[in-house]
LUMNUMI-401395 format. One line per 2 residues: number of its first residue (from 1); their letters; for each residue x, y, z of N, C-alpha, C. Coordinates in Angstrom, 2 decimals. Layout:
BEGIN
NUM> a> X,Y,Z,X,Y,Z,X,Y,Z ~ ...
end
This chain:
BEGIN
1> xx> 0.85,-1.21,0.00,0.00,0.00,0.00,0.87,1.24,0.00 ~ 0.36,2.16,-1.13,1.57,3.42,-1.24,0.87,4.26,-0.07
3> xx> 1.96,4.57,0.76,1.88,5.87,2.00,2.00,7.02,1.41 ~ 2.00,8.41,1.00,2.17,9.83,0.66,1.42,10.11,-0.42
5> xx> 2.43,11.25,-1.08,1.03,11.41,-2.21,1.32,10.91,-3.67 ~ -0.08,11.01,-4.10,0.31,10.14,-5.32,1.11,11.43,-6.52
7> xx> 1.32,10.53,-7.53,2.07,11.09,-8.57,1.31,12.59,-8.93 ~ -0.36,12.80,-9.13,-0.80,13.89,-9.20,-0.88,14.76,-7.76
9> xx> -0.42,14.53,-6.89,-0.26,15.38,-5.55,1.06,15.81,-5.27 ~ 2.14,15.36,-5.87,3.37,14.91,-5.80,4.36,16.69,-6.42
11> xx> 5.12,17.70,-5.59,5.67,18.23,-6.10,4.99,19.57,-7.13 ~ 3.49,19.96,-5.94,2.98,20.92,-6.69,3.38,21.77,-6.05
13> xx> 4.10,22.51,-6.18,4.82,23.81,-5.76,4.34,24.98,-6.45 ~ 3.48,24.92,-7.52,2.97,26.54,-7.76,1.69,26.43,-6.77
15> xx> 1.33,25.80,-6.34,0.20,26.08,-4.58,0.86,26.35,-3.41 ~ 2.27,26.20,-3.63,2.91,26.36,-2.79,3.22,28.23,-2.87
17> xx> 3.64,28.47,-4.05,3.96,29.80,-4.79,2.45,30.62,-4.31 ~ 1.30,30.16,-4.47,0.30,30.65,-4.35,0.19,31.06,-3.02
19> xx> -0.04,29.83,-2.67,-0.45,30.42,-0.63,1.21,31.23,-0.45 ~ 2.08,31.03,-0.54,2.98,32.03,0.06,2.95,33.61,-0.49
21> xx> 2.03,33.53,-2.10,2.02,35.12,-1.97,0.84,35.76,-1.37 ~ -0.26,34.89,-0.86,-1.11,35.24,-0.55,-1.04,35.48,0.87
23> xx> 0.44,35.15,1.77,0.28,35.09,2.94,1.35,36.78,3.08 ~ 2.36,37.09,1.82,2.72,38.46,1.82,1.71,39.41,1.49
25> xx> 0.85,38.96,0.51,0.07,40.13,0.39,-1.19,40.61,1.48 ~ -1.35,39.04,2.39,-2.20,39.70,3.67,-1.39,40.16,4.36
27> xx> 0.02,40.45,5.10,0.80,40.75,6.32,0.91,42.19,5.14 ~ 0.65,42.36,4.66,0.94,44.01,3.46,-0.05,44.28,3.90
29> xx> -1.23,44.11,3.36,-2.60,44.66,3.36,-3.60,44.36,4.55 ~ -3.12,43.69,5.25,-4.16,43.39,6.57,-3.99,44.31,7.95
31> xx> -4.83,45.16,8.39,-4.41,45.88,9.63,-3.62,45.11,10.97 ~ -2.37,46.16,11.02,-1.94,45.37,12.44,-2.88,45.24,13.91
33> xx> -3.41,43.89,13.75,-4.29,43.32,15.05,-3.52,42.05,15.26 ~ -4.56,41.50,16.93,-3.76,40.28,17.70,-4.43,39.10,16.31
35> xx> -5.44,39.86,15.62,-6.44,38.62,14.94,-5.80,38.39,13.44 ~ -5.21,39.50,13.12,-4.62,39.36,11.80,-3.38,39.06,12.27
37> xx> -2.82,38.88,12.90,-1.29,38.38,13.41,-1.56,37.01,13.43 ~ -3.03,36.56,13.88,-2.99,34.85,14.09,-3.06,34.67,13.26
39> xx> -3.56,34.96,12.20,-4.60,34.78,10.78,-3.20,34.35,9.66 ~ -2.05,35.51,10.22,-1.35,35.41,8.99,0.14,34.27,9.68
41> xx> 0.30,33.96,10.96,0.73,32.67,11.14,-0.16,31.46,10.81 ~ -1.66,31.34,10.41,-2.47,30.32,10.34,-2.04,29.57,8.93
43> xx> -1.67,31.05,7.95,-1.23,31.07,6.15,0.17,30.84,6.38 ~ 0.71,30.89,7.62,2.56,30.21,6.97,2.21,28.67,7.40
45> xx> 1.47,28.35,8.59,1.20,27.38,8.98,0.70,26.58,7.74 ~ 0.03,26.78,6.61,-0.84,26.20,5.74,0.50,25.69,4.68
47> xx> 1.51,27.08,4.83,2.36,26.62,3.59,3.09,25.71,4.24 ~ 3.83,25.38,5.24,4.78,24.72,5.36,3.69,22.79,5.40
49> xx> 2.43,23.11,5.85,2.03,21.54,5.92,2.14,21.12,4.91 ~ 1.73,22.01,3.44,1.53,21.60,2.19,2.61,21.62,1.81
51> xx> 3.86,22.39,1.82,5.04,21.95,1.44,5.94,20.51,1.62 ~ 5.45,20.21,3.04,5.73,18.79,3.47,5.38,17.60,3.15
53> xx> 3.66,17.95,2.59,2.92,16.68,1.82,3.26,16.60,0.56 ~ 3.26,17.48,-0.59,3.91,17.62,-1.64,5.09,17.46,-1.93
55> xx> 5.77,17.56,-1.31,7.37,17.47,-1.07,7.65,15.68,-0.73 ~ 6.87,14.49,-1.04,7.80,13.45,-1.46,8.51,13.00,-0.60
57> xx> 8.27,13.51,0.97,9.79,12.69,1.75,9.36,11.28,2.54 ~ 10.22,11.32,3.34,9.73,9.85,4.34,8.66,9.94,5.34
59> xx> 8.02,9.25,4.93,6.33,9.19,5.36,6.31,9.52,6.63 ~ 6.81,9.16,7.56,6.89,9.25,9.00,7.40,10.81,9.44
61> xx> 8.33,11.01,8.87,9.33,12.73,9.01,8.01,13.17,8.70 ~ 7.67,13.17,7.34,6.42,13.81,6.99,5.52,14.57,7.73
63> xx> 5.03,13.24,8.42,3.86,13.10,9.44,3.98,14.12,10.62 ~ 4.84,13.37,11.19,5.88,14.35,12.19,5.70,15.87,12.46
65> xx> 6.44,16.44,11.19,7.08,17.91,10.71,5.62,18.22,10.76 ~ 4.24,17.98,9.90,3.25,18.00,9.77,2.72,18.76,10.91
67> xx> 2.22,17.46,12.07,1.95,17.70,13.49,2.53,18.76,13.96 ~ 3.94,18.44,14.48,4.84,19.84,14.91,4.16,21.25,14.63
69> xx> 3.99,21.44,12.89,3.87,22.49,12.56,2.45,23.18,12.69 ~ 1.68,22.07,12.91,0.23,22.39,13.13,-0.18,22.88,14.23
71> xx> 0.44,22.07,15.29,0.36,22.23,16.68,0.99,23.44,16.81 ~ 1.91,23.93,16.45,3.25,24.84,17.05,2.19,26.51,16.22
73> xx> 1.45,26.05,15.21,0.80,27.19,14.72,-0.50,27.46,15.80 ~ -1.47,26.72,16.08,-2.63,26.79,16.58,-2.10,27.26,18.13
75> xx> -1.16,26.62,18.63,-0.59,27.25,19.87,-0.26,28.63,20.05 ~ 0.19,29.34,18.69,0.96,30.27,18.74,-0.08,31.14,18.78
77> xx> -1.12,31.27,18.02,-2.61,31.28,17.28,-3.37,31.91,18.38 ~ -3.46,30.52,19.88,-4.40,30.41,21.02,-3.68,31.70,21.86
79> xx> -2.33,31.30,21.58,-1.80,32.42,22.85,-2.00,33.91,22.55 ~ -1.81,33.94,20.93,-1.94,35.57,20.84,-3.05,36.19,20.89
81> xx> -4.45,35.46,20.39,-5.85,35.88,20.68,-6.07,35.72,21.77 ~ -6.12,35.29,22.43,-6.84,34.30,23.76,-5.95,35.37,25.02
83> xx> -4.36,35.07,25.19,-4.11,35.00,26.17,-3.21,36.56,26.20 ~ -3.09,37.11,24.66,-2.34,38.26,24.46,-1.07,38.74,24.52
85> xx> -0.44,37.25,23.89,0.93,36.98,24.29,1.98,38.25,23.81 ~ 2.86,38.91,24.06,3.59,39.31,23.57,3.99,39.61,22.07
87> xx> 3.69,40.35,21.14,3.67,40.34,20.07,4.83,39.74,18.75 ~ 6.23,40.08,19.81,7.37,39.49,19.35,7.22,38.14,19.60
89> xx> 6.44,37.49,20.28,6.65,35.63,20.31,5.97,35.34,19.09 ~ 4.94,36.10,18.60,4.30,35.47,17.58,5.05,35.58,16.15
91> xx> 5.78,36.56,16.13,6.58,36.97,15.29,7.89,36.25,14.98 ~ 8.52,36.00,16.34,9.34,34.76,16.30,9.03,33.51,15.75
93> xx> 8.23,33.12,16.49,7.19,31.85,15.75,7.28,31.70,14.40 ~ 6.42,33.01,14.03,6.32,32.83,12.66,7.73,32.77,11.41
95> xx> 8.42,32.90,11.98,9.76,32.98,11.61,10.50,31.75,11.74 ~ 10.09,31.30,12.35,10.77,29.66,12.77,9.91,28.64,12.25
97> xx> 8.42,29.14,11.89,7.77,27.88,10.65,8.27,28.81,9.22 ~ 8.76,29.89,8.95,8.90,30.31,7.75,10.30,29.29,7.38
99> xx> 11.22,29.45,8.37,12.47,28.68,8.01,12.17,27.25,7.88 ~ 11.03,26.37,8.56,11.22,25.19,8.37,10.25,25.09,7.31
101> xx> 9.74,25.57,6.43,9.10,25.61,5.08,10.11,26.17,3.73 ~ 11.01,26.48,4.21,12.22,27.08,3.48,12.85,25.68,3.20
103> xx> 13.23,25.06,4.57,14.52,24.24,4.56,13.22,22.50,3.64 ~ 11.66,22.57,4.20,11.06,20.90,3.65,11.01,21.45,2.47
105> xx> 10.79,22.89,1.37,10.76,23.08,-0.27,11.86,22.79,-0.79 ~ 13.04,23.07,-0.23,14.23,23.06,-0.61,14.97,21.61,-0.75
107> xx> 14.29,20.57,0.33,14.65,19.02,0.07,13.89,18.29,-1.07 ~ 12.56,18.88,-1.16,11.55,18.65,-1.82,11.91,18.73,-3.47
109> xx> 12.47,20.26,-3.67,13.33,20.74,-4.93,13.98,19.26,-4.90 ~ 14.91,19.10,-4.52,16.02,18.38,-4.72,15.96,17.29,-5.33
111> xx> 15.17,16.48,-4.43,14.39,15.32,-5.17,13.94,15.42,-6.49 ~ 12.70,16.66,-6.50,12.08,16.74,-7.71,13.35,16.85,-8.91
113> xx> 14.45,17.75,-8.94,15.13,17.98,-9.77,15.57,16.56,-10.03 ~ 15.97,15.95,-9.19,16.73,14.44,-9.53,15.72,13.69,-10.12
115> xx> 14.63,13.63,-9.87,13.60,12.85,-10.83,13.03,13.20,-11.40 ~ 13.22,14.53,-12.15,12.51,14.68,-13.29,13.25,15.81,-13.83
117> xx> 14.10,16.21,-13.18,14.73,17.38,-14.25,14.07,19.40,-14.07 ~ 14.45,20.03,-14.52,14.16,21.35,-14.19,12.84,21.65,-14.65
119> xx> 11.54,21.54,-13.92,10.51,21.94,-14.65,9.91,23.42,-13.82 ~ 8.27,23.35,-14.73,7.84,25.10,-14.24,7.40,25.15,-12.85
121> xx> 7.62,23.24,-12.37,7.06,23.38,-10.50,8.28,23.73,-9.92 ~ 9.68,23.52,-10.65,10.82,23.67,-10.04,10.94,25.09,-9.62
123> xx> 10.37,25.70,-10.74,10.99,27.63,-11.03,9.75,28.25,-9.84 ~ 8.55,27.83,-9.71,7.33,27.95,-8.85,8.17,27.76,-7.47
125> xx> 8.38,26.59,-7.34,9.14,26.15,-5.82,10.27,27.48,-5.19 ~ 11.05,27.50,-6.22,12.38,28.38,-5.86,12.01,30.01,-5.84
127> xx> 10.54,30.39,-6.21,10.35,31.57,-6.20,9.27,31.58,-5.05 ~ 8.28,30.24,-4.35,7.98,30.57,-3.51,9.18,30.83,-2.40
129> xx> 10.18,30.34,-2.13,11.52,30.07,-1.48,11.86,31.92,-1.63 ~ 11.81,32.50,-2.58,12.09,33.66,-2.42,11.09,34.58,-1.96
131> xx> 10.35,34.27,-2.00,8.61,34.98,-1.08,9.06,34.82,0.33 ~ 9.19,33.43,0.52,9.49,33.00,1.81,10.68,33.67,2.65
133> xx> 11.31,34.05,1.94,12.90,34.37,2.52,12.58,36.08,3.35 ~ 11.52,36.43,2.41,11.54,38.15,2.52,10.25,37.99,3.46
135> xx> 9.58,36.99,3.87,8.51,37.18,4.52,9.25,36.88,6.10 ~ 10.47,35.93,6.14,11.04,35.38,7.28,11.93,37.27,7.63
137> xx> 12.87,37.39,6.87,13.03,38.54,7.17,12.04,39.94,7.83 ~ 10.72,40.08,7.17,10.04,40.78,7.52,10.01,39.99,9.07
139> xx> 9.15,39.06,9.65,9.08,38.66,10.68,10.14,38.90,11.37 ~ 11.38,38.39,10.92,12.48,38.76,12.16,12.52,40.32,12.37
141> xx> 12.47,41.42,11.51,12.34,42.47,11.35,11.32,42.93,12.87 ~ 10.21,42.31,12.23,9.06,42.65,13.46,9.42,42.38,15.10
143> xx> 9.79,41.02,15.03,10.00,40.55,16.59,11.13,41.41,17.00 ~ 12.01,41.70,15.89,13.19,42.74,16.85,12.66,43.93,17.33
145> xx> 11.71,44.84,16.41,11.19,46.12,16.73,10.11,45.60,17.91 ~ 9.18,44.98,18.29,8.28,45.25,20.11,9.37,44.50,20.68
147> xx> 10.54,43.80,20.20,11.43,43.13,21.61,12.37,44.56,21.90 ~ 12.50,44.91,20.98,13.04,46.26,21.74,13.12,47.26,22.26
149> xx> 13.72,48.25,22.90,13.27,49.31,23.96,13.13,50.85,23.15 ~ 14.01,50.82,21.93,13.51,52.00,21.13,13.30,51.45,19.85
151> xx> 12.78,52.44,19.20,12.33,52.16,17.76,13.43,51.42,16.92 ~ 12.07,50.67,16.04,13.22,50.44,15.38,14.08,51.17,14.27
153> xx> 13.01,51.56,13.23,13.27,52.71,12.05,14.10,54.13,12.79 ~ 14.73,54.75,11.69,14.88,55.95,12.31,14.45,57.08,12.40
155> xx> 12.72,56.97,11.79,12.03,58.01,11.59,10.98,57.65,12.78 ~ 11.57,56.93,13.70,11.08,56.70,14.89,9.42,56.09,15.15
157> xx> 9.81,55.26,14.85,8.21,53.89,14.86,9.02,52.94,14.72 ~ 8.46,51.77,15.27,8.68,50.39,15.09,7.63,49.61,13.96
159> xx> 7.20,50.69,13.37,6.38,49.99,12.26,5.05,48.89,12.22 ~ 4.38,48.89,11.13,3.79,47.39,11.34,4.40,46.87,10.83
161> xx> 3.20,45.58,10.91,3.13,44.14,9.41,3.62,44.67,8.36 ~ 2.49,45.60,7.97,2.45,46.07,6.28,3.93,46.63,5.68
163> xx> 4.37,47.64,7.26,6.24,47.90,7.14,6.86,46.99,7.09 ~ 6.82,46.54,7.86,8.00,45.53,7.64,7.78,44.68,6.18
165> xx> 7.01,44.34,6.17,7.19,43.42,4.62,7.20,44.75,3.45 ~ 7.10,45.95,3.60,7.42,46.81,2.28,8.57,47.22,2.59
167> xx> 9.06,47.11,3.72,10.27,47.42,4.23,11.52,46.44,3.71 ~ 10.87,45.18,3.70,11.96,44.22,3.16,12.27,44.01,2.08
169> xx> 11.25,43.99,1.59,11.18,43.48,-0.23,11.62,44.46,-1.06 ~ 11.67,45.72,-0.37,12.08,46.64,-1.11,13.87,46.82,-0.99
171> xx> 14.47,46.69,0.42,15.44,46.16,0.54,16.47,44.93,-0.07 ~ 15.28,43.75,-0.24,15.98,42.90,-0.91,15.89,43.29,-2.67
173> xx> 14.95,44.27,-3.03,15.31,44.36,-4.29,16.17,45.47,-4.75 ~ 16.98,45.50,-3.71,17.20,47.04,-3.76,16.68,48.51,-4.43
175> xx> 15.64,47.75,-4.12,14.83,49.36,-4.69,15.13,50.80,-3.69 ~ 14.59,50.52,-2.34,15.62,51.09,-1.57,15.08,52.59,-1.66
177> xx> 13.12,53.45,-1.22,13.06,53.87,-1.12,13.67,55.40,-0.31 ~ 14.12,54.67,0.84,14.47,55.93,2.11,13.23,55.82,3.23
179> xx> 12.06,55.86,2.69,11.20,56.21,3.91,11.40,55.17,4.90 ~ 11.74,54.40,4.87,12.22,53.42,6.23,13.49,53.45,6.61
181> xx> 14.15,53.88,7.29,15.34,53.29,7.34,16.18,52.85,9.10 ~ 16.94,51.24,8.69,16.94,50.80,10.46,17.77,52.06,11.17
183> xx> 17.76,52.07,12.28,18.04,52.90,13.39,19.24,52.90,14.19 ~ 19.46,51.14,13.79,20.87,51.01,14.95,21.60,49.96,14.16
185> xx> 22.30,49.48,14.78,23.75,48.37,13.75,22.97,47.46,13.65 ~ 21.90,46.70,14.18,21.32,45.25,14.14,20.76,45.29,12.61
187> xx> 19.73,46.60,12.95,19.24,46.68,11.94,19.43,46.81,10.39 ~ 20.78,47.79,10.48,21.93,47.58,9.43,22.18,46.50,8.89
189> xx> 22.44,45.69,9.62,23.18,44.34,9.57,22.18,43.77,9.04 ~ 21.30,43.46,9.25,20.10,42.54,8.79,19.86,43.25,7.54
191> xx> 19.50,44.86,7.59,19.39,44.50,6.04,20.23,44.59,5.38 ~ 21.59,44.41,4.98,22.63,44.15,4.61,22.19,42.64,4.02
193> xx> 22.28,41.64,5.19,22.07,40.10,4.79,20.68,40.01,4.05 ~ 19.73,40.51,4.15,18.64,40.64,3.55,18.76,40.56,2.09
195> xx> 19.61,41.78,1.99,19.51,42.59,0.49,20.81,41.39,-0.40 ~ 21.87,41.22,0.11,22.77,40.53,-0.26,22.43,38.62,-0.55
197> xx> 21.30,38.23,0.53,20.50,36.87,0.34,19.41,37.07,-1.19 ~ 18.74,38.46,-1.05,18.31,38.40,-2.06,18.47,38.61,-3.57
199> xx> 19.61,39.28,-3.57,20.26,39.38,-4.35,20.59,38.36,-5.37 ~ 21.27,37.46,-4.55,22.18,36.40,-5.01,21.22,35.13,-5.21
201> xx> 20.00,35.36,-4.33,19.29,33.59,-4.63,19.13,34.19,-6.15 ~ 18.35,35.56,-6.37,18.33,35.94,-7.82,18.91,35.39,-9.03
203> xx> 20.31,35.71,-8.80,21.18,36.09,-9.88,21.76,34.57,-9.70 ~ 21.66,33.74,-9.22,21.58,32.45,-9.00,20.65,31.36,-9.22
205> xx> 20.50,30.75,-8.39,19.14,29.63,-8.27,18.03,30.36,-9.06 ~ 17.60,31.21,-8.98,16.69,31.70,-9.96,16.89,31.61,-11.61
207> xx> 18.11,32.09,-11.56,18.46,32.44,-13.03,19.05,30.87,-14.10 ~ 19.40,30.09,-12.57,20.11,29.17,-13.58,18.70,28.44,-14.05
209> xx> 17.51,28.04,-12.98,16.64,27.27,-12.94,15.53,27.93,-14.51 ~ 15.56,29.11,-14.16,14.86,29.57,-15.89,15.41,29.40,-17.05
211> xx> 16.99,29.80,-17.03,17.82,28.84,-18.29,17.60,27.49,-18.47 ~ 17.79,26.89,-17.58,17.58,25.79,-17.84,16.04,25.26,-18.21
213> xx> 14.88,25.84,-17.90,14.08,25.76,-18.60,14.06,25.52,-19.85 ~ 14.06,26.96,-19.87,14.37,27.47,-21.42,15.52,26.20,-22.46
215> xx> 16.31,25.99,-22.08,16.75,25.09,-22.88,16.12,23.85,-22.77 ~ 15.30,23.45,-21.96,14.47,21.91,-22.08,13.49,22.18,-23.28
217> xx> 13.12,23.52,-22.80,11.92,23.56,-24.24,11.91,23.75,-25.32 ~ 13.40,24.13,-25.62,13.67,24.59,-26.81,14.31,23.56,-27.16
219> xx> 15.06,22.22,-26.46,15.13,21.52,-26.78,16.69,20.93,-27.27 ~ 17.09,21.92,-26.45,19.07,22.18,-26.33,19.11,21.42,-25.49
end
């Protein structure tokens, strides 16, 4: 009896691409509340389960990572509505299922590439991976600004949701308005690694994975 998913469940990563832009464009567009804070750990929570089922690995890890991530969301979920936890725990949280949905797409890739070669779920996968990267950043972004004692920006706010993720993405593309800018060395530093991670998955893993497309279909 086959355990996981079948061949049509198997390595759909543009649902993966989907719910992860749908979980930047609510932390953009959703007012900073305790309810939209759960709401939008509920949508990383969604990507990383589905990344794990789609993703092809050992049935049991699977299962596992699954649970973990379900539990570790609805917990995070109960405490911030319910009990009014600290705003940086949820933020942390959410940052620590963003990375372990980073690290099950990225094994998931791997596989897929080895058994079947560079396709459009591959280029889907590696660009939700880059959604993901700037949404983990935004989060760490957040939990540093309420864990800390002054602002974070230097136009003096610690920002929301909606900042921080226009704050990042714009950083990692170096677009690099001005109206935000960090306040102290941490913040420097981070977006430094930010802009330099995004950069390079770019001009990298991105770029080779569309060439290589491109030459499957054309038939080079």
């Amino acid at each position: 009896m086959r355990i996981g998913p079948g061949p049509e469940a198997a390595y759909r990563y543009g649902v993966v691409l989907l719910i992860a832009f749908a979980a930047v464009v609510f932390f953009t567009l959703a007012p900073d509340t305790a309810v939209t804070r759960a709401i939008g750990l509920v949508l990383v929570t969604l990507t990383l389960a589905f990344a794990v089922v789609t993703g092809r690995g050992d049935a049991v890890r699977r299962g596992g990572t699954t649970l973990v991530a379900i539990v570790a969301g609805i917990a995070a979920t109960i405490a911030i509505v319910v009990d009014g936890a600290p705003t940086w725990v949820g933020s942390a949280i959410g940052a620590a299922l963003v990375i372990g949905t980073i690290g099950e797409l990225a094994s998931g890739m791997v596989r897929m590439l080895r058994d079947r070669g560079v396709t459009i779920q591959a280029v889907s996968g590696a660009l939700a991976i880059y959604l993901l990267l700037g949404l983990f950043f935004s989060l760490v972004v957040a939990a540093a600004a309420h864990a800390g004692s002054g602002a974070y920006f230097a136009q003096g706010t610690d920002g929301t949701a909606s900042d921080h993720v226009y704050y990042v993405f714009t950083t990692m593309t170096t677009t690099g308005y001005g109206d935000l800018t960090p306040a102290d060395s941490f913040g420097r530093a981070l977006a430094v690694v930010a802009m330099l991670v995004g950069q390079i998955y770019l001009v990298t893993v991105i770029a080779m994975l569309v060439g290589n497309l491109r030459r499957r279909d054309s038939g080079a």
